[in-house]
C-alpha positions in Angstrom: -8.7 12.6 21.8 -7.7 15.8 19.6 -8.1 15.6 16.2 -6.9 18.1 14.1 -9.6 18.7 10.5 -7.9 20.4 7.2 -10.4 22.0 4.9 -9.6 23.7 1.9 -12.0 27.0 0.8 -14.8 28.7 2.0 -17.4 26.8 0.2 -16.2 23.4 2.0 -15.5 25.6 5.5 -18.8 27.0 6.0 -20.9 24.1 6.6 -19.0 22.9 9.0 -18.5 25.9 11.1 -22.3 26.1 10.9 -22.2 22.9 12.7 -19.6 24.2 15.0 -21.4 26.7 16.1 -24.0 25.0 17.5 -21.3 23.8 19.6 -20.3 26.5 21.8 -17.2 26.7 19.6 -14.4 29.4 19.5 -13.2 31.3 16.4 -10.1 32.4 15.9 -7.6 33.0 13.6 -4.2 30.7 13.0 -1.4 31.8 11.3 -4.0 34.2 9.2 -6.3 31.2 8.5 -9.7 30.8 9.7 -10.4 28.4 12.6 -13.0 26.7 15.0 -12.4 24.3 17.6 -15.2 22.6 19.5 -16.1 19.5 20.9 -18.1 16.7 19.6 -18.6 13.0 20.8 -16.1 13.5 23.9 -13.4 14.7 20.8 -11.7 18.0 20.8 -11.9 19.3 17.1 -9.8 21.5 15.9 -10.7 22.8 11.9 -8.6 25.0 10.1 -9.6 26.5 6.6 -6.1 25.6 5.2 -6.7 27.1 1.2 -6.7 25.3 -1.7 -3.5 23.2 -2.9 -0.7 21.0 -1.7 1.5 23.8 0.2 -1.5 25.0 1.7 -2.7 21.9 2.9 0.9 20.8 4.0 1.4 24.0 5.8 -1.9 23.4 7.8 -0.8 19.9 8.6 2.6 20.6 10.2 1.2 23.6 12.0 -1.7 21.3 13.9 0.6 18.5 14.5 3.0 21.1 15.6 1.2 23.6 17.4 -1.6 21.5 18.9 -0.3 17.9 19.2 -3.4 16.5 17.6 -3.4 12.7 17.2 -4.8 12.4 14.0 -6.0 14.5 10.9 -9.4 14.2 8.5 -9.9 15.9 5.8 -12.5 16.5 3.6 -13.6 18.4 0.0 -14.6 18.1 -3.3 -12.8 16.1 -5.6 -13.1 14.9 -9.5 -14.0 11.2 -10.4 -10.6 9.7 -12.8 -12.2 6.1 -12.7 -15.7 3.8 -11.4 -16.8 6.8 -9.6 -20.1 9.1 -9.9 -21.0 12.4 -9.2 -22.0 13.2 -5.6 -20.1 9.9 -4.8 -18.8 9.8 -1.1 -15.7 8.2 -0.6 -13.0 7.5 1.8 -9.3 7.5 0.3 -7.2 4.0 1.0 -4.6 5.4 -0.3 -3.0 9.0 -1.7 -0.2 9.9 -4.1 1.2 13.1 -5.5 0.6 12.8 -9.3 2.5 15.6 -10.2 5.8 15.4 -8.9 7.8 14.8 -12.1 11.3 14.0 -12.0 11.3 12.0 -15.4 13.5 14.6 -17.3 16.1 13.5 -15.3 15.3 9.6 -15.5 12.7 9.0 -12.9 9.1 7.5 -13.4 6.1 10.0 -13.0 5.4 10.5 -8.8 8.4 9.3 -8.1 10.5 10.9 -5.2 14.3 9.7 -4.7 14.7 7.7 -1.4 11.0 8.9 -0.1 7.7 7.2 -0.3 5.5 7.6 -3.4 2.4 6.3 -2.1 0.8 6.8 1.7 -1.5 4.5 2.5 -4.9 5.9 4.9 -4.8 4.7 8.4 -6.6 1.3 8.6 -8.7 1.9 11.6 -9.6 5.5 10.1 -9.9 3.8 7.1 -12.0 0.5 8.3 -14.5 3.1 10.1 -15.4 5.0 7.6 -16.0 1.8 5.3 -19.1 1.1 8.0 -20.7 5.0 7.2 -23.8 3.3 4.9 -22.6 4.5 0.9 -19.1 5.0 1.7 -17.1 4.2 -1.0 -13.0 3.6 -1.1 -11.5 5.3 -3.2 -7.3 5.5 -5.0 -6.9 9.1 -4.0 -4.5 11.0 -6.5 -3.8 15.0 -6.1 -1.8 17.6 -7.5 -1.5 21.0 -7.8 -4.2 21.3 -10.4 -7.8 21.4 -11.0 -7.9 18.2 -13.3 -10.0 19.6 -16.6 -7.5 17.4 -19.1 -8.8 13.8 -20.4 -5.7 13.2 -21.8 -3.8 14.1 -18.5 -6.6 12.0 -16.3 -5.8 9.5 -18.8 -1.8 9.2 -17.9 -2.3 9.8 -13.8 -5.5 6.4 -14.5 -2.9 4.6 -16.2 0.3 5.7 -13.9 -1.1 5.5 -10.6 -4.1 3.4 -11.0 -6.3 6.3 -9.6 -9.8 6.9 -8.8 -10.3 10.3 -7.9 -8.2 13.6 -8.1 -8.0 16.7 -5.9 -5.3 19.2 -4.6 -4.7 18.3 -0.9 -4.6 14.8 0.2 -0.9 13.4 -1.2 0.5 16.9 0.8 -1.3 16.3 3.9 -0.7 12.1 3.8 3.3 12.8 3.0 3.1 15.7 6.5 1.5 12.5 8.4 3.5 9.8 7.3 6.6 12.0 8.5 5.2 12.7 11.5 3.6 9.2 12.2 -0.1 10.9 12.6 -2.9 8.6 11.6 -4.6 10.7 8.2 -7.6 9.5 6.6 -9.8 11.6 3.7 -13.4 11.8 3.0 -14.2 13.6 -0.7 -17.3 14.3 -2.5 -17.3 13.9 -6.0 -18.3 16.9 -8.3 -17.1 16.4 -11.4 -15.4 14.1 -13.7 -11.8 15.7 -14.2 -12.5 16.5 -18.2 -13.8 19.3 -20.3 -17.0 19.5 -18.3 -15.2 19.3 -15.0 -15.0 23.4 -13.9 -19.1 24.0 -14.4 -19.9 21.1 -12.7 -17.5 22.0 -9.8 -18.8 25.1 -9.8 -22.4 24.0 -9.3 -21.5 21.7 -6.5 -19.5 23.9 -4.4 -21.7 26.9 -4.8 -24.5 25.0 -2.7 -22.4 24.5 0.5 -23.5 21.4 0.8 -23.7 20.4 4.4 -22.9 16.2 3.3 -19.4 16.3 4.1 -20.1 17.9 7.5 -22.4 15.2 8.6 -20.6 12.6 7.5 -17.2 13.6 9.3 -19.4 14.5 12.3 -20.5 11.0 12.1 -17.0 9.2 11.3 -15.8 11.0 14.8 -18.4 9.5 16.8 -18.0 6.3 15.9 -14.4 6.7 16.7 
């Protein structure tokens, strides 16, 4: 099994190439992005340190389903609570839309794309899995090319889209699988609650490097 892992920034990146490392992994560098693959649990991993935002993340996607026929992707970061979730909350995303596309100048509803699917749901058995990690938590995954600091606008995207978190990768990378028919499941930490206090308390979270995320993926791979 190859399975292909799309991480954002630096901050979310260096954890888990820490782990790689003990790993006899190889480093290299993809399309000018940052990259480790190793293997772990009988699983060829391949992580890419994609940069933050939807093209980004897309971009990474298309290039590992592409490039290195991997048959599935994770990914993991931070993300900001919209609704029932805490701070430092783990949770695995059962579903992901793009809550930014906006076509209603022209007559269409909020995140909604002519002809195309809206919403992508995760890949049960990725999704099912995860579920067993003790504190998982399922999350409505919602992203957009923002970092969510608006009440008013986490307000609309609760009521729209019936959200629970928001981030900046997970719609891109769900709409790249469901095209491609690659299973995609996400795992995101909370670090803030998406409104006026949302940028100092991301700050404080991702400046710690947390290695959470890491062992939990690790541990969602093995029990693949």
């Amino acid at each position: 099994m190859k399975i292909g892992l799309v991480i954002a920034d630096e901050n979310e990146y260096k954890p888990f190439l820490d782990a790689a490392k003990e790993h006899n992994c190889i480093e290299m560098k993809r399309r000018g992005r940052d990259s480790v693959a190793f293997h772990h649990a009988g699983k060829k991993l391949i992580a890419v340190k994609a940069g933050i935002g939807k093209v980004n993340a897309a971009s990474a996607t298309a290039f590992l389903i592409a490039e290195d026929k991997v048959d599935m992707i994770l990914n993991f970061g931070l993300s900001g609570a919209v609704s029932g979730l805490a701070k430092d909350d783990i949770v695995a995303g059962s579903s992901y839309t793009e809550c930014d596309f906006d076509l209603t100048a022209i007559g269409y509803p909020l995140g909604k794309k002519p002809q195309d699917v809206c919403v992508y749901p995760a890949d049960k058995h990725l999704y099912e899995t995860a579920m067993q990690i003790p504190g998982m938590k399922s999350a409505v995954c919602g992203c957009g090319d923002l970092f969510l600091a608006d009440k008013e606008k986490k307000n609309l995207y609760k009521e729209t889209f019936g959200i629970q978190e928001f981030d900046m990768e997970t719609g891109a990378i769900a709409s790249v699988c469901h095209d491609a028919d690659i299973p995609f499941l996400a795992i995101r930490q909370i670090s803030d609650t998406a409104d006026d206090t949302a940028s100092e308390s991301y700050k404080q979270t991702n400046d710690l490097c947390e290695k959470t995320l890491t062992q939990i993926i690790l541990t969602l791979i093995e029990k693949l």
